[in-house]
N, C-alpha and C positions, 0 to 999 in steps of 0.2 A: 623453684626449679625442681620439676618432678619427673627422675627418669628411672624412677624404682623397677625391675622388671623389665630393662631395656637393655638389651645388647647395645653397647655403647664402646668406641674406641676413643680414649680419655689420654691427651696428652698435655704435662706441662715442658716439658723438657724440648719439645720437637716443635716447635711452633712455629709458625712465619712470621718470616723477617722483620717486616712491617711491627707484629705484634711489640717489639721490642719498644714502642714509641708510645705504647698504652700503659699508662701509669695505674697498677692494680691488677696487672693481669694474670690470671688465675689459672686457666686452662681452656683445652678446648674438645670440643663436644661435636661426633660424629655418629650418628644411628640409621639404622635402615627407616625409618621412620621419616628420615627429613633426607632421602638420600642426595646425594652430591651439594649436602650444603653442610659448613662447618660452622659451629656458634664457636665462638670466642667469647668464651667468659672474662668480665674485668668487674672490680670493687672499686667502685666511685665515691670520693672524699665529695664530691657536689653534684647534683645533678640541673641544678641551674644553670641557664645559658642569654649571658647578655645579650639584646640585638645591638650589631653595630649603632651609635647616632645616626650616622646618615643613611640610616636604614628607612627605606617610606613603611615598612610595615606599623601595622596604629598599636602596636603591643614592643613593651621594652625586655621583656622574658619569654623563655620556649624550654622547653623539656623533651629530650628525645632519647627514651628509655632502650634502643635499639640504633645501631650503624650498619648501612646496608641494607636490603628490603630483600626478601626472596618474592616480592610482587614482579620481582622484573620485568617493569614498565620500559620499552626500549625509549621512549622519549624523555626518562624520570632526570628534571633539573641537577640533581642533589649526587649524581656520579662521580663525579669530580672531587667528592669530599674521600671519595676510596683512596685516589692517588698520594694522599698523606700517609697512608698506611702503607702505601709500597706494594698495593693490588690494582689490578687494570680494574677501570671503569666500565668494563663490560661483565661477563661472568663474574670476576670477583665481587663486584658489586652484591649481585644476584644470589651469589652465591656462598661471600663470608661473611658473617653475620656478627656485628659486637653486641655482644649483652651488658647491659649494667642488670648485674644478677639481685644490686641492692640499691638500685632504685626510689625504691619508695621508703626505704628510710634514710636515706641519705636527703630525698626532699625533707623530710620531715626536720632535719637536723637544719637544713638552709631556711626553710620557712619559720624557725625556731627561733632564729635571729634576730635581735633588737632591730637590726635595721633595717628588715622586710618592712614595706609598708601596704602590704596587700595588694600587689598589682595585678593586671589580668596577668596568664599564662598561659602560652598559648601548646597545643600537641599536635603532633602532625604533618608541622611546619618544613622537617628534612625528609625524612624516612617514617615510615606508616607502624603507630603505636600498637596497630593489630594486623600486622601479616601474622603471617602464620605460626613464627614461633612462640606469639603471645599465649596459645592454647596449651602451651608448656609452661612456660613460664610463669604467667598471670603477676604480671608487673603492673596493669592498669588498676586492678582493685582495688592496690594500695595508696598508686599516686590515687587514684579520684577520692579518697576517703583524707588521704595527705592534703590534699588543698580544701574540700571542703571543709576539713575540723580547722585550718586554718583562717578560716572564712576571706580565701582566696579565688576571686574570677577566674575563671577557665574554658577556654574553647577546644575543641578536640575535632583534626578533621583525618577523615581516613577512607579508601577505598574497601576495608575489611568487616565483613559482616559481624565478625565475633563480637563486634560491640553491642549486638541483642543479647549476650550471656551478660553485661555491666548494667542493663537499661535500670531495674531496680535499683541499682545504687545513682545511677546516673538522675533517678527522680528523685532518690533523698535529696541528694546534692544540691539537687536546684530549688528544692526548700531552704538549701543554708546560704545558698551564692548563687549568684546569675553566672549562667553557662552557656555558653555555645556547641550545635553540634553540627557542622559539614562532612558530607559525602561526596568523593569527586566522581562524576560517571561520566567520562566522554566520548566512547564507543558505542554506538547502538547498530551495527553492526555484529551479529555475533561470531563468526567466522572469521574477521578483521581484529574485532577486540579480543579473542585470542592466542590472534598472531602477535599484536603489540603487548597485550597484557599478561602474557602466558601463567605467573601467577596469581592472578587476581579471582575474586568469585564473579560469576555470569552476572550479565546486566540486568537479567529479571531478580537475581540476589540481592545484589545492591536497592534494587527499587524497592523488593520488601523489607531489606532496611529504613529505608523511610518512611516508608506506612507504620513499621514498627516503632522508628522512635516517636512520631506524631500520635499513633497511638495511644504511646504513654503519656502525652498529653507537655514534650516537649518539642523545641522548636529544630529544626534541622534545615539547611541552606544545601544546594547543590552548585557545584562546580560542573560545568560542560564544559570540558578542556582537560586535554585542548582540539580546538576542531585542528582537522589538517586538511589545509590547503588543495581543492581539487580533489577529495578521498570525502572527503566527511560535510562539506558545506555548503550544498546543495540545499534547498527551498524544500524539498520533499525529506529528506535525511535530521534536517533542524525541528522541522515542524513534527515528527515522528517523534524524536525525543524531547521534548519539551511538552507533548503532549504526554509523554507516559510518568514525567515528571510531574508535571503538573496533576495526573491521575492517584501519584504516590500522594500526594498532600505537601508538597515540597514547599516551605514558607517562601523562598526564593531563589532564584538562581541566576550565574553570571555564566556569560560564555565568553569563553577568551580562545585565540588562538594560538596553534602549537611556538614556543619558541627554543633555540638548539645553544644550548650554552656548550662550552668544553667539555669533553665526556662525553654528555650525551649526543651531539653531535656528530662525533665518528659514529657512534652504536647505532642512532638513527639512519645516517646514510649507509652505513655498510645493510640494515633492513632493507632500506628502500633496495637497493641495485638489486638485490634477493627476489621481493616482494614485488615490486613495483618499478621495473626498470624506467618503463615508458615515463615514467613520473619525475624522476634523479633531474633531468635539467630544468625545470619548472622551478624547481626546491630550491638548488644551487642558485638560481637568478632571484627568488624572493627573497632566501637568505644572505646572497653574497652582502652584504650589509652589516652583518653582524648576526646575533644571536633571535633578534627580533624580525616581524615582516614587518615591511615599511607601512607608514603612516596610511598611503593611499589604500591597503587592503588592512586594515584594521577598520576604517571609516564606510570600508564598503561591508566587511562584514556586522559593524554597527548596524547602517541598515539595514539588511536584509533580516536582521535577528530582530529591529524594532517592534516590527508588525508582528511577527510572531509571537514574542513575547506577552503580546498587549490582547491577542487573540485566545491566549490560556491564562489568561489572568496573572501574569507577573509581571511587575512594573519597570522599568528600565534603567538604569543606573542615571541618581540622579546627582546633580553637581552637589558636593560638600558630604558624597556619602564615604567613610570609610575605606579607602585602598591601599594597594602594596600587598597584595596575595603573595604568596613567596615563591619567589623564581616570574613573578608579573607586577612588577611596579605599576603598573598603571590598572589593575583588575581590581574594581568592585567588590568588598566581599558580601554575599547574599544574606538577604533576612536569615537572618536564625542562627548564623553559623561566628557571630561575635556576644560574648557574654552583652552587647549593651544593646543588641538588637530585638526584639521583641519577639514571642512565641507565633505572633501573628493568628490565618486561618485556621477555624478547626482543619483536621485530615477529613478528605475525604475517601479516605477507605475504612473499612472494616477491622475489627483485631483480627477476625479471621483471616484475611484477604493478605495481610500482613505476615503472616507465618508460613506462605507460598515461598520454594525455590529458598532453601536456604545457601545452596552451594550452587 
């Protein structure tokens, strides 16, 4: 945590309420640098996190060095976990930030344990390892160096480019233990994506993300998702992106559609009425079901994604592969983006090509 030189308003004494229910918590950190967003620093005794059993995800551990994302994805599943803290699932979310300031040795103390047995571990899984305040912080250099002197599996997914400043360590790594690495990009609209993505890096960012991890001559999966319904799932909009993925070197990718759990839900429709009025009854009748769209447009966006798929060279989710992506029980995850999946095709870009559009 490095705010040397930083006008900083630093309080332990004044905190939110919430903050009372964080075991460790230290203070909290406001700068013109990160304006309208507050870290909340906490010392964590572990930073391992069981997946329920009856969890379908194909990993028993996750790591999430950050609560809250300042990506403030208005669709992001993972809202919901604010309201423990006693912050609304909208702004707060986006906007108060928990740190686990120690992190990476606290793994190292859990990994340290006779009765670790090496399992994979997965990042990414709640809130994104590299929003933005990891350029501060730099909590990932340590967990990645944490798991692999462990010689612990690890996959890591994220929509934030900063992961080109770990790539170096991320090839040691995958000298000592198999790794996974996913990038979600589901907007290829850029005026839409950031309306919904407001903190995230542009989608030609993300893409030379992937040229850059393949580059490095590791494997990287995409997520395309989520489409949303009537906005993004058009035969010209899928085939556009999937082609510029498939251009990245993308070893694989799955497309799943949007789904609105609690949280995200109000935040999403309170969007739409804003954004997209003409649209609000459409949503309301796919969703009135629950969280997910029903069966008959999930089968219908299968095929129309088939033939595309198969026309840029990515193969199509096939039965007994891997699922339970988090917050999609039923999503695929892509070549590349689980420690047991394979590095797969060379890239077909350039290291030049690769270093385009960092932001």
């Amino acid at each position: 945590m490095r705010w040397a030189d930083r006008q900083l308003d630093v309080s332990a004494g004044q905190a939110l309420p919430g903050m009372s229910r964080l075991r460790g918590f230290v203070r909290t950190v406001r700068t013109p640098e990160f304006a309208g967003v507050g870290f909340h620093e906490v010392v964590s005794r572990t930073v391992l996190n069981r997946v329920p059993e009856n969890s379908a995800m194909p990993f028993r551990w996750t790591v999430n060095p950050y609560r809250g994302c300042s990506h403030a994805c208005v669709y992001c599943y993972a809202r919901s976990t604010h309201s423990w803290l006693e912050l609304d699932t909208g702004t707060g979310f986006d906007r108060e930030v928990v740190v686990k300031v120690n992190a990476a040795e606290a793994l190292r103390a859990d990994l340290a344990r006779p009765s670790w047995r090496g399992e994979h571990v997965a990042l990414g899984t709640n809130t994104d390892p590299y929003q933005r305040a990891e350029g501060r912080y730099r909590l990932m250099p340590g967990i990645i160096d944490a798991l692999a002197e462990a010689r612990t599996p690890f996959s890591i997914l994220t929509k934030g480019t900063l992961l080109r400043r770990d790539l170096d360590r991320l090839r040691a790594a995958a000298e000592r233990v198999p790794l996974g690495l996913g990038v979600s990009l589901a907007i290829y609209d850029e005026g839409l994506q950031q309306r919904l993505e407001p903190g995230t890096p542009s989608v030609a960012a993300r893409l030379a993300l992937v040229a850059a991890v393949r580059a490095a001559g590791l494997p990287c999966g995409v997520m395309l998702a989520p489409v949303l319904p009537g906005l993004t799932d058009s035969v010209a909009h899928l085939d556009a992106a999937l082609a510029r993925v498939a251009d990245a070197g993308a070893t694989g990718v799955t497309v799943l559609p949007l789904h609105l759990r609690p949280g995200a839900r109000e935040w999403f429709f309170a969007w739409l009425r804003r954004e997209h009025p003409e649209r609000v009854r459409s949503f309301q009748d796919l969703y009135a079901g629950g969280a997910y769209v029903p069966s008959a447009y999930r089968r219908w966006l299968a095929d129309r994604v088939a033939p595309l798929l198969r026309r840029h060279g990515f193969a199509a989710a096939a039965a007994g592969e891997l699922r339970g992506l988090p917050g999609y029980d039923e999503g695929a995850f892509p070549a590349g983006s689980l420690p047991s999946v394979g590095s797969g095709p060379a890239p077909r870009t350039s290291a030049a090509a690769a270093q385009d559009a960092l932001f």
